[in-house]
C-alpha angles and dihedrals in degrees: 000000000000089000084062097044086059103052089048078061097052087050098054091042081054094056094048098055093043102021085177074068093088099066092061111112090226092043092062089036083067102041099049088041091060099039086063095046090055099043088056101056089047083068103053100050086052089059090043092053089041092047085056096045087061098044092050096049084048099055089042080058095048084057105033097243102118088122090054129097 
C-alpha cells in the first residue's frame, strides 16, 4: 500500500513539474492503474478490519463481556 502510495506521489510530483503530462495516454494508464489498485486494496483492508470488528464482539459474547471495555 504504501509502495503505491509512492508512486501516486511521483505521479503527482510529475504533474507538477510538466503539467502538458497529463495528456499523455500512458500518463493517464498509470494513473488510472494505480488508482484501481489502490482502490482495491482499500477495499480489502476495509473487509479485513471489519472482519476483526465482528470476531472480537463475538468472543466478548461468548464471554459475556460486551459492557466491558
Amino acid at each position: 500500500m504504501a509502495s503505491m502510495q509512492r508512486y501516486m506521489k511521483v505521479l503527482h510530483l510529475a504533474r507538477a513539474v510538466t503539467p502538458y503530462i497529463v495528456a499523455d495516454e500512458q500518463y493517464q494508464q498509470k494513473r488510472y492503474g494505480m488508482l484501481g489498485q489502490l482502490v482495491n486494496q482499500g477495499w480489502a483492508l476495509a473487509r479485513y478490519e471489519v472482519r476483526e470488528i465482528i470476531n472480537t464482539i463475538e468472543e466478548r459474547a461468548v464471554r459475556h463481556e460486551l459492557n466491558w471495555a
